[in-house]
C-alpha positions in Angstrom: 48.3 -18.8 108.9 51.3 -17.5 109.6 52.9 -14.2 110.0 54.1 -13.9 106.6 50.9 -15.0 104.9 49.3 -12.7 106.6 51.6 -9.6 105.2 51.7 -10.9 101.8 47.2 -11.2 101.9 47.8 -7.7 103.9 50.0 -6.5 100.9 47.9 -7.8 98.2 45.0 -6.2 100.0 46.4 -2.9 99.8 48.1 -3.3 96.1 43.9 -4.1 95.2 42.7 -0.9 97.5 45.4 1.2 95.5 44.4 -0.1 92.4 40.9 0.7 93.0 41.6 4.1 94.3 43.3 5.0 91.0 40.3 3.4 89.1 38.1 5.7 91.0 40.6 9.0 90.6 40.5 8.0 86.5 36.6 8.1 86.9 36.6 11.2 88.9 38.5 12.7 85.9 37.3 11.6 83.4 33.6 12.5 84.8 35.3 16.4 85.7 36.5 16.1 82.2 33.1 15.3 80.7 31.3 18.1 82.7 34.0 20.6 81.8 33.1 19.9 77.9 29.4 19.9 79.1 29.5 23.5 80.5 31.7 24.6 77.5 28.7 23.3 75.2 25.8 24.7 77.5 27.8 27.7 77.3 27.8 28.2 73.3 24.3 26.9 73.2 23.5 29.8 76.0 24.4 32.2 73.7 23.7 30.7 70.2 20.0 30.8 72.4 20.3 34.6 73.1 21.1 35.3 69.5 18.3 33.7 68.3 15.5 35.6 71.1 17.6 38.8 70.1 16.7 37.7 66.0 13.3 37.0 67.0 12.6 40.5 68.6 14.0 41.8 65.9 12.1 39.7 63.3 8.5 40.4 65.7 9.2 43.9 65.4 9.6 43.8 62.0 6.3 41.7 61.3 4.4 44.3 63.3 5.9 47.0 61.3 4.9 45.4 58.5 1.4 44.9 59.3 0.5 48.1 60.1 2.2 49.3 56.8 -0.2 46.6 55.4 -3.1 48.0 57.2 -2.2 51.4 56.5 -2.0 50.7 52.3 -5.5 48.7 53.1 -6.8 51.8 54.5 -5.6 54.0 51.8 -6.9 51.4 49.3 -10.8 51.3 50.7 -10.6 55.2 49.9 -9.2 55.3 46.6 -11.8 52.7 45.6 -14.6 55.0 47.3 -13.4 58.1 45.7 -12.8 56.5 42.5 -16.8 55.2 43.0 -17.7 58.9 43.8 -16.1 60.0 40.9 -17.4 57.0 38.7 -21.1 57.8 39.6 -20.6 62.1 39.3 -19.0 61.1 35.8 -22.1 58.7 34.8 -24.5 61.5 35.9 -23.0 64.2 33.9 -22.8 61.7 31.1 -26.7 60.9 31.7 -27.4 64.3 31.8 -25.5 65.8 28.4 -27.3 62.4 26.7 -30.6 63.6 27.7 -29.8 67.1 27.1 -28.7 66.2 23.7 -31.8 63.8 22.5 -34.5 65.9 24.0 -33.5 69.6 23.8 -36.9 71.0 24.1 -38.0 69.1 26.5 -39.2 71.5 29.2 -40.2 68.5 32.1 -36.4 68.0 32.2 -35.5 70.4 34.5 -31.7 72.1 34.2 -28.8 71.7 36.5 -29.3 73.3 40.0 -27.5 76.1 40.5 -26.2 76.5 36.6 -27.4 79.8 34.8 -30.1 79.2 32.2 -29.3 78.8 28.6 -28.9 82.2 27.1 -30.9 82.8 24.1 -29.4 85.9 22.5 -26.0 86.1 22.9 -23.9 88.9 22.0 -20.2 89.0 21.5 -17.7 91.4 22.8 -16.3 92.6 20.1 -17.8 93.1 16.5 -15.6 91.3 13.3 -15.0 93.2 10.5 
């Protein structure tokens, strides 16, 4: 070979190294490109991802407010229905009482209401009519 083919393969050498080097400086730009958009992504997602745990605490605390209203109104049910059975049965027994009271006035095994004054046989008004 002579000199000059040896500076023209030398040449064409270098014109494929610089070619390659600007291959590789698109790739390295493109790739800084690509993580750029990346981190701008991860970065909205980062915080589309705190707004939601921040709805969630807020939706957990309102589910356990919630239940303990439920359990509270549950609670207050259960004693309605109790007093409303206490009253039921007191009702019925006064009921049961004034039927038997009423079929069998001279009944004297029926005993009267504790605690109540006896019937009064003679009564006598306050005040006289005219």
């Amino acid at each position: 070979m002579t000199n000059q083919q040896l500076m023209d393969r030398g040449n064409q050498m270098m014109d494929e190294t610089d070619q390659a080097i600007d291959r590789a400086k698109k790739v390295v730009h493109d790739t800084v490109d690509v993580g750029t958009e990346t981190a701008a992504a991860l970065k909205a997602q980062t915080e589309q991802m705190s707004r939601i745990v921040n709805e969630l605490d807020s939706i957990h605390f309102s589910i356990k407010k919630a239940s303990k209203l439920v359990k509270e109104i549950g609670r207050q049910v259960a004693t309605d229905k109790c007093i409303m059975a206490l009253l039921f049965l007191i009702v019925v027994g006064v009921i049961a009482i004034i039927i038997v009271k009423l079929v069998n006035p001279s009944n004297k095994d029926i005993r009267d209401i504790p605690g109540l004054a006896p019937p009064a046989m003679n009564r006598r008004l306050l005040w006289t009519p005219n």
